[in-house]
C-alpha positions in Angstrom: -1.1 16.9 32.5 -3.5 19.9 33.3 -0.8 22.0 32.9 -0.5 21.0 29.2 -4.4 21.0 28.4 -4.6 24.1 30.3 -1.6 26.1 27.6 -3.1 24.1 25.0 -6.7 25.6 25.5 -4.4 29.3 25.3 -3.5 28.6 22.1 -6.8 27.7 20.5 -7.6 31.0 18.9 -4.2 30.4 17.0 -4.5 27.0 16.1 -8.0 28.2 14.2 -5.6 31.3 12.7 -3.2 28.9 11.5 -5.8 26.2 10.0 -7.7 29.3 8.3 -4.5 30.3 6.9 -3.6 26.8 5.2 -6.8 25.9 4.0 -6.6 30.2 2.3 -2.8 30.0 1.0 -4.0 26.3 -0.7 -6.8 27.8 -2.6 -5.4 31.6 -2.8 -6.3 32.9 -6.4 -8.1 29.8 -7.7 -11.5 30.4 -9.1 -13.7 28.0 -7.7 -11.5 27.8 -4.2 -12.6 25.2 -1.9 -15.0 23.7 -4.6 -11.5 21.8 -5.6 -11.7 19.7 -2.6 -15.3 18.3 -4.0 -14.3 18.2 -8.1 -10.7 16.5 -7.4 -11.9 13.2 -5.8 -14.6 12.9 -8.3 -12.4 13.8 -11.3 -9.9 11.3 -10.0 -12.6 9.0 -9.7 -14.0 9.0 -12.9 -10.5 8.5 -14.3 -9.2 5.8 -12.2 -12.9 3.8 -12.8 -12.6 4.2 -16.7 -8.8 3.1 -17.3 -9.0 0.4 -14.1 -13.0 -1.2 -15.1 -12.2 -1.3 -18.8 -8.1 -1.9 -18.7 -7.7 -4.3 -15.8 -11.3 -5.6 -16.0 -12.1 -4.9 -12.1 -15.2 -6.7 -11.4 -16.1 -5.1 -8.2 -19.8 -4.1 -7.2 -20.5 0.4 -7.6 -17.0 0.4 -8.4 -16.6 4.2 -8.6 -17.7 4.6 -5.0 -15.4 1.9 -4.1 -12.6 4.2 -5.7 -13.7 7.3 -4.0 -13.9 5.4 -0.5 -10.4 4.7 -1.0 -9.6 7.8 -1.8 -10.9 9.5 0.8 -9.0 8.0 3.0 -5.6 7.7 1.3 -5.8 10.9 0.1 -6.0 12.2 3.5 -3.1 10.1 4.8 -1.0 11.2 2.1 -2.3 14.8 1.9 -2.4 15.6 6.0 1.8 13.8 6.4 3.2 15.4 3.4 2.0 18.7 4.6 2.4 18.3 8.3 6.4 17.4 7.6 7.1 21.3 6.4 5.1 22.9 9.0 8.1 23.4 11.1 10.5 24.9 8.2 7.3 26.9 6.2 7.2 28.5 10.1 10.9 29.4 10.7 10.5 33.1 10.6 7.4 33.1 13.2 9.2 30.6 15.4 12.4 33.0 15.5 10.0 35.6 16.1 7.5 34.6 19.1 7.0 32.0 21.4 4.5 29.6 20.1 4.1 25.8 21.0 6.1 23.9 18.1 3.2 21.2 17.8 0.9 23.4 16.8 1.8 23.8 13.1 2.0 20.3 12.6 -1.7 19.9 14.1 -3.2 22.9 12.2 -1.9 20.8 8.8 -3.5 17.8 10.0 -6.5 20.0 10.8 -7.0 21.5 7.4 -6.5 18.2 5.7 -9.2 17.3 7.9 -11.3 19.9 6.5 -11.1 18.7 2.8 -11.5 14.8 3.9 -14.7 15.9 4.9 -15.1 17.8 1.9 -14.6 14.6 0.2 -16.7 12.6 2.2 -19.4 14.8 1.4 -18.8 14.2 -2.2 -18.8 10.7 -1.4 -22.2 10.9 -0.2 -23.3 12.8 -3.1 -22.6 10.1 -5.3 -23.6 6.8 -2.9 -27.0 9.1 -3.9 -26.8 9.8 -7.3 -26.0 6.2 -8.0 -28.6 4.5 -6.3 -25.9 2.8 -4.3 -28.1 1.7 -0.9 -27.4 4.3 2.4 -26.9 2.0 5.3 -27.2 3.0 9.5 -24.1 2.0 9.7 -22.9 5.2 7.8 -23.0 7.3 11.0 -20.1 4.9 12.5 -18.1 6.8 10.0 -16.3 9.2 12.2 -14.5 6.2 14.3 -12.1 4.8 11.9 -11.7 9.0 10.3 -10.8 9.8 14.0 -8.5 7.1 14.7 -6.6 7.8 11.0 -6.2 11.4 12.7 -4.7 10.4 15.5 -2.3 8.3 13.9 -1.3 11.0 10.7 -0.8 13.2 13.5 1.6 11.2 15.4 3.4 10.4 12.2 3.2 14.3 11.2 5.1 15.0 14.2 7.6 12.4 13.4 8.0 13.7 10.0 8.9 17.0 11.1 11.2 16.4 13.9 13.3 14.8 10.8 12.7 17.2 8.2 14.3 19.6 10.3 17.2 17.9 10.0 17.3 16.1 6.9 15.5 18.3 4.0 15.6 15.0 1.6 13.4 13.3 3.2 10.4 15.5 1.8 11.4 14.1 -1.6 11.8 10.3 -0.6 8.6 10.7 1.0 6.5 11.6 -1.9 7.7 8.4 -3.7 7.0 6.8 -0.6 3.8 8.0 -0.7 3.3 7.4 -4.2 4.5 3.8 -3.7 2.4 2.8 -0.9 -0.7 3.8 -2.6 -0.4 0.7 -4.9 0.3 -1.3 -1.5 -3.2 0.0 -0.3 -6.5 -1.7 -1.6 -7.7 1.8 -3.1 -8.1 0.4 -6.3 -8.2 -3.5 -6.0 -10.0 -5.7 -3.8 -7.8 -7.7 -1.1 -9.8 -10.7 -2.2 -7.6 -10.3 -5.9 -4.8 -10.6 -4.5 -2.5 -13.8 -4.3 -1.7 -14.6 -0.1 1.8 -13.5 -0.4 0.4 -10.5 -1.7 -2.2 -10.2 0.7 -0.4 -10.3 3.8 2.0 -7.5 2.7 -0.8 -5.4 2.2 -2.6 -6.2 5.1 0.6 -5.3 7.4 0.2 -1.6 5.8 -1.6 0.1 8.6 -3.7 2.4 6.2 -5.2 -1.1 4.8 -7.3 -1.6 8.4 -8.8 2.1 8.8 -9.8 1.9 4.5 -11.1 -1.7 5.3 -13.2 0.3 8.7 -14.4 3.2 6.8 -15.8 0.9 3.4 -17.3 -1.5 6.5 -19.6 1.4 7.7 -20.1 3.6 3.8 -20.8 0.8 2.1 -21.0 -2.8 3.3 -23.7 -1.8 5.7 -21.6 -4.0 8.2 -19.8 -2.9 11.6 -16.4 -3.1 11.4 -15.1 -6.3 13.4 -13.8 -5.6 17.3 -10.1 -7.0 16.1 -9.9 -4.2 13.6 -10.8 -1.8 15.7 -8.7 -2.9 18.2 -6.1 -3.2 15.9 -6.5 0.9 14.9 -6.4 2.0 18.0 -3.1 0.7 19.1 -1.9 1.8 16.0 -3.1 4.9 16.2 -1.9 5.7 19.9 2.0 4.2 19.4 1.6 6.4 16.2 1.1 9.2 18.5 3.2 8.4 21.6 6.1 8.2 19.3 5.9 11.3 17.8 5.0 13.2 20.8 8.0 11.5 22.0 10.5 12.0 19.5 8.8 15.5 18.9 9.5 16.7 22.5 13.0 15.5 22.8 14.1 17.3 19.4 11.6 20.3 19.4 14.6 22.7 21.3 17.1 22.0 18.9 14.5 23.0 15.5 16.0 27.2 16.5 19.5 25.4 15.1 18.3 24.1 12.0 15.8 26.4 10.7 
């Protein structure tokens, strides 16, 4: 194990290269840059709280902040796996090229979308403020279930990858996927709308349990219960078992796919 922290800690300066990098090429020739991870959640926001509170009637308490909570953490999900499943193939050349450990692309993807979830989460905050929506203690709780979520797009990145290699169609299934699972995740909607056989689909979506954390903590001024965090955390470190797994197994046969 020491021997992996120790190559791990060699590769640091890259892994800050390679995040710097993303987080540039994304933004590369726009004009307000990284000001786009603060203006999309809230543009999204206003739009979803307009069509959803007047169309569909949603009778749910600050209901733009509930919106924006969700999408924080969706976003990430969806943002931090769709990019982490190219970051072998975008890398080809570099990997033909010079040793470099194979996981570290996948991580600096999940790293950058880390980066704009915070972003976001900022934005968040900014708008808790400016509508009067009460700041609770328990806000500062906020990095546990944002940690765990890591963890766990990480180990699914890494799975992604390993079979994007192989099979370049599943980067277009995915974003339906994606897309799909959205709906299936209480971004929009309260759980408590839902009819049981509904409910219980949803609540089998492991993205439901780290939203339901982080709204806990932002805005219900409540700790999140022990069985949900107990719940993340095995989530999270299967997650990441099986794609360290699955990644290790496959990583020496990328060099024939690439």
């Amino acid at each position: 194990m020491s021997k992996y922290i120790e190559n791990f800690k060699k590769f640091i300066p890259l892994l800050t290269e390679l995040v710097e990098r993303d987080v540039k090429t994304k933004y590369r020739k726009s004009v307000l840059g990284v000001l786009w991870t603060l203006l999309n959640p809230l543009l999204m926001m206003v739009i979803l709280s307009i069509v959803f509170s007047n169309l569909f009637k949603f009778d749910i308490e600050n209901y733009p902040v509930y919106i924006l909570s969700g999408q924080v953490i969706y976003n990430f999900y969806s943002e931090s796996t769709s990019s982490a499943m190219s970051a072998i193939l975008n890398n080809a050349s570099l990997l033909k090229k010079v040793y470099i450990p194979k996981y570290m692309f996948v991580l600096s993807r999940i790293m950058s979308s880390l980066i704009n979830v915070l972003a976001s989460h900022c934005a968040l905050l900014i708008v808790m403020i400016a509508t009067g929506v009460e700041i609770h203690w328990t806000i500062v709780l906020f990095p546990i279930p944002l940690v765990l979520l890591v963890i766990f797009c990480l180990g699914l990145g890494l799975v992604l990858a390993t079979i994007t290699v192989k099979f370049r169609d599943i980067m277009h299934l995915y974003g339906v996927f994606t897309t799909g699972l959205m709906y299936l995740t209480p971004v929009i909607y309260a759980l408590s709308l839902l009819p049981s056989w509904l409910y219980k689909i949803v609540r089998i979506n492991p993205i439901t349990n780290y939203l339901m954390m982080y709204r806990d903590v932002m805005l219900n001024g409540t700790v999140f219960k022990l069985s949900h965090l107990l719940i993340a955390l095995a989530e999270s470190a299967v997650m990441l078992l099986i794609g360290l797994a699955l990644f290790a197994k496959k990583q020496d046969q990328f060099i024939l796919h690439i």
